[in-house]
Each structure stands twice: as structure tokens, then as C-alpha cells.
N, C-alpha and C positions, 0 to 999 in steps of 0.2 A: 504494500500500500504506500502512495507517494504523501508522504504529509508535508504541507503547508502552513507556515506558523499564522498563526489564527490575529487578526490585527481587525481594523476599520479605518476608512477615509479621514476620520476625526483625528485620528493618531499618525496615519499614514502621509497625508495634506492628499490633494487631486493631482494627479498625473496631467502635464497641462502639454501639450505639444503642437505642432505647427509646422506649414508650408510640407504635408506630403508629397514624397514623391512615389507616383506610382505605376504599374505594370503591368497591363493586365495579357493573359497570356490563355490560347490552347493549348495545350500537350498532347500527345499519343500518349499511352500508359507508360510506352519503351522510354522517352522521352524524360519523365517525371521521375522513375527509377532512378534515372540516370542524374536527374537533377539534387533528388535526395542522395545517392552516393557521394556527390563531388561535396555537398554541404553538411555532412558529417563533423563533426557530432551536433546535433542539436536535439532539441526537443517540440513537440505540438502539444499547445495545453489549450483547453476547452474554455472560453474566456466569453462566450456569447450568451450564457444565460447559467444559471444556479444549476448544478453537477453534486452527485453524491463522489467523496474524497477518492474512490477508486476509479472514477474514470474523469477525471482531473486530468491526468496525460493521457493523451493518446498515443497508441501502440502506431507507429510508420506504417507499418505492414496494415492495420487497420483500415489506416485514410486510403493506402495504397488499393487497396481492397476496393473499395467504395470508388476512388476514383476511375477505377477497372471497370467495371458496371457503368460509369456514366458514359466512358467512351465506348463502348462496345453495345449502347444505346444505340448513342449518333449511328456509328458505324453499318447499324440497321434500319437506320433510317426512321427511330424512334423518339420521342420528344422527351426528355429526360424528369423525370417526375421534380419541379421547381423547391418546391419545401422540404422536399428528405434531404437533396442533397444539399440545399443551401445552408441546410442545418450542419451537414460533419463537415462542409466546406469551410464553416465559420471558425477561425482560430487564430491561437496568435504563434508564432514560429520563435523559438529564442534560445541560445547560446547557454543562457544561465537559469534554472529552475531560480534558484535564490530571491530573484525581482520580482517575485512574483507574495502573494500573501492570500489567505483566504479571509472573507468575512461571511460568517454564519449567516443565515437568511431562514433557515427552519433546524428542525432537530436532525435532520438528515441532510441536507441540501447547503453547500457553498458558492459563494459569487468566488471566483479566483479573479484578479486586480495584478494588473503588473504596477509597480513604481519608476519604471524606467525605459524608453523607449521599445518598443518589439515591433516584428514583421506582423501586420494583421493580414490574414490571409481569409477573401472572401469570394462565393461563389460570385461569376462573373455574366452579367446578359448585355447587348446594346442595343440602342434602336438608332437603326438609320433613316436619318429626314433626306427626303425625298429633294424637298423644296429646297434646302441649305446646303445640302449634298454632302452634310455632316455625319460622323461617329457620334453618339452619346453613349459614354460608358457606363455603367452599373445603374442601368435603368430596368425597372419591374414594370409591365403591364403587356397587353399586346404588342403581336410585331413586333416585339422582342427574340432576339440571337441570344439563345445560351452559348455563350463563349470562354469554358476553361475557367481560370481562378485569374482573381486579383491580387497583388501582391503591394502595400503601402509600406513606407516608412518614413518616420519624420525627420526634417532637418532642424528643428529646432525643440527646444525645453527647459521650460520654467523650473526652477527648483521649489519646491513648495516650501521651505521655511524661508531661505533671502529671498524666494522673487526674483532671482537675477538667471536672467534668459542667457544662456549659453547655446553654442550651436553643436550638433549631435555627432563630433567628429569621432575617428578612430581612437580609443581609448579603453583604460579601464572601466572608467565609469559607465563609458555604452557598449557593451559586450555583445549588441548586438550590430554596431555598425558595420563589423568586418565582414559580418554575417550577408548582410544585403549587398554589400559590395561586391562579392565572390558570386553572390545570386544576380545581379545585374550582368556581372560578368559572364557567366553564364549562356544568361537570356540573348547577347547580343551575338556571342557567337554561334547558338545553336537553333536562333530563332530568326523570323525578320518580321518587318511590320506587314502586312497583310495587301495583297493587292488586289481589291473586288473588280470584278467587273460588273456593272450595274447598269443596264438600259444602253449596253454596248460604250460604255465611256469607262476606261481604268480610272478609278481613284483608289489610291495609298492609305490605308487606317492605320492611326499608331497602333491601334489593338495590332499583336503579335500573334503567330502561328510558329510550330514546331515545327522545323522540316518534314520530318515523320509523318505529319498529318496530312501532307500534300495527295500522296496515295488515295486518300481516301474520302476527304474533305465535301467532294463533289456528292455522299449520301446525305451531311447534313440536314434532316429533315426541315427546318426553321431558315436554311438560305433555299433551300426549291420550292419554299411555302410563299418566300418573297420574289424569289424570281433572281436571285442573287447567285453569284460564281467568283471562286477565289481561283484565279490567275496559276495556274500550276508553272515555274521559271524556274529555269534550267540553273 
């Protein structure tokens, strides 16, 4: 059982951060494996809603699991059930358990809180305007692209007793910077930004795809529902 020292907001001050940067990405399953290999050692802890203390960390193999199922949805050209997975998608990524703290919420049930910057990692959909002939990312309702995960992390933070904003560089104190760094590093060699074809005109989305995914991309149920094609380039 992973235990978290039991604290509250009142004792802790509020986590205050600022100007994310962030990444939103599809993978292939092969892809994600691969992405958790290179950023070893870390941990996924359950940070989106009150958790009984043993599934506080998430097992890799677990999300891996889950993630497995959503893409071999797509892959058949099925619409990936929105609320199951946006629920194990919801997490935070982090270097150090330590940052983290729980505050009781029932007799069984913990909120876990980090105190220190972390990767929030969230299920990811867009919708493309027609009219602006824009990406919007992490958009819920129709005519929404379930698109792979998002990946955030802050560049700045308040410290809750001086108040004095520091920026979120490589260090001890943010144990996770190096973390995102390596994952950015990553994403740029093993991904690119995505190129639709829409109504016969290429336009470029920051949204990213995995190489891996080119293969297959074209089952996507939610781009044949719009009429949408990702550019397979050699």
C-alpha cells in the first residue's frame, strides 16, 4: 500500500502555477510503451477526484492496458467510450511521490494534492471550425476528434508562504522539470504536428500524431464522420 502523509490546503498553502505549456498528442500503443521506457523512473498518481489509498498510484502496465483498448477502438473504427477513458486518462505524471500529500475527504476516500509542479496528463478531443479553419484543443461536445492524451506543465510558481513567483527551471526543487523536458524531447523526435486534409486544402495542427499511427489513422471513426484525412508523408 502506497501511503501519503495525510496534511490539508490550510497547512499545505494552494499550489499556484502558471503560463502552461502544453502537448497534446496521439500514440499507437507501440509508441506510448516506448515513451514510458525512455521516461523511467516515474510514477502516475490519481489526482482527479477522491481515491481509496491503494489505488492512489497507478500501476504503468494498468494505464498501458487501458490505453491498449482505446486505440484498438479507433483502429476498428469505433468511437471510444468518452467518460471511462477520460477518467484513467486523468493524472498527474511525477518524478517524486514525496510532492505529493493526501487530505481525507471520507473515512475511506483521499483527494491526493501535489505541492509542486507535475505533468497533468488529460484525455484529449478537438473541434475543428470550419469557418476559422482552426484546431481547438481539449474541447467536449459534438464534432469533436478524440485525439490521444494531453500533456501540460507549468512554467511558473508561487511559493505559498513568500508569495515570491519563481520560474519552474531545472532543479531540485522541481523534480519534475527534467521530466517534461526529456518528454518534449521525445514528442519532437518521434512525432510531428499533424497535417489534415480538409475540403481538399492541407492545413498543419499543432495537435501531434505518432508516426506509428500513420498506418492506420485513415479508420479513425470521428475524422470519416467529418469528412477529415491526415496526410500520410513520407
Amino acid at each position: 500500500m502506497t501511503t501519503f502523509r495525510i496534511s490539508s490546503p490550510s497547512q499545505e498553502g494552494l499550489l499556484q502555477v502558471s503560463k502552461w505549456i502544453k502537448v497534446q498528442i496521439l500514440l499507437d500503443q507501440e509508441e506510448i510503451v516506448e515513451l514510458f521506457k525512455k521516461l523511467e523512473p516515474f510514477y502516475l498518481i490519481a489526482v482527479s477526484k477522491p481515491v481509496k489509498e491503494q489505488s492512489a498510484l497507478l500501476a504503468q502496465n494498468d494505464f498501458l492496458q487501458v490505453y491498449l483498448e482505446y486505440i484498438q477502438l479507433l483502429k476498428k473504427g469505433k468511437i471510444a467510450q468518452d467518460s471511462y477513458f477520460r477518467e484513467c486518462f486523468s493524472c498527474a505524471m511525477t518524478r517524486s511521490k514525496e510532492i505529493f500529500y493526501a487530505m481525507p475527504v471520507s473515512e475511506e476516500r483521499l483527494l491526493i494534492k501535489p505541492i509542486l509542479p507535475v505533468i497533468q496528463m488529460q484525455m484529449h478531443q478537438f473541434l475543428f471550425s470550419s469557418i476559422e479553419k482552426v484546431f481547438y484543443p481539449m474541447v467536449l461536445g459534438q464534432k469533436t476528434v478524440s485525439w490521444g492524451i494531453q500533456f501540460s506543465y507549468p512554467q511558473f510558481y508561487q511559493d505559498p508562504k513568500t508569495k515570491e513567483i519563481m520560474r519552474v527551471i531545472k532543479s531540485d526543487l522541481f523534480p519534475n522539470t527534467e521530466l517534461f523536458a526529456l518528454l518534449m524531447k521525445w514528442v519532437r523526435q518521434f512525432t510531428i504536428p499533424t497535417p489534415f486534409l480538409i475540403e481538399e486544402e492541407r492545413i498543419n495542427a499543432t495537435i501531434r500524431i505518432g508516426k506509428k499511427c500513420m498506418s492506420w489513422i485513415h479508420l479513425h471513426p470521428q475524422l470519416q464522420e467529418l469528412g477529415m484525412k491526415v496526410l500520410c508523408l513520407n
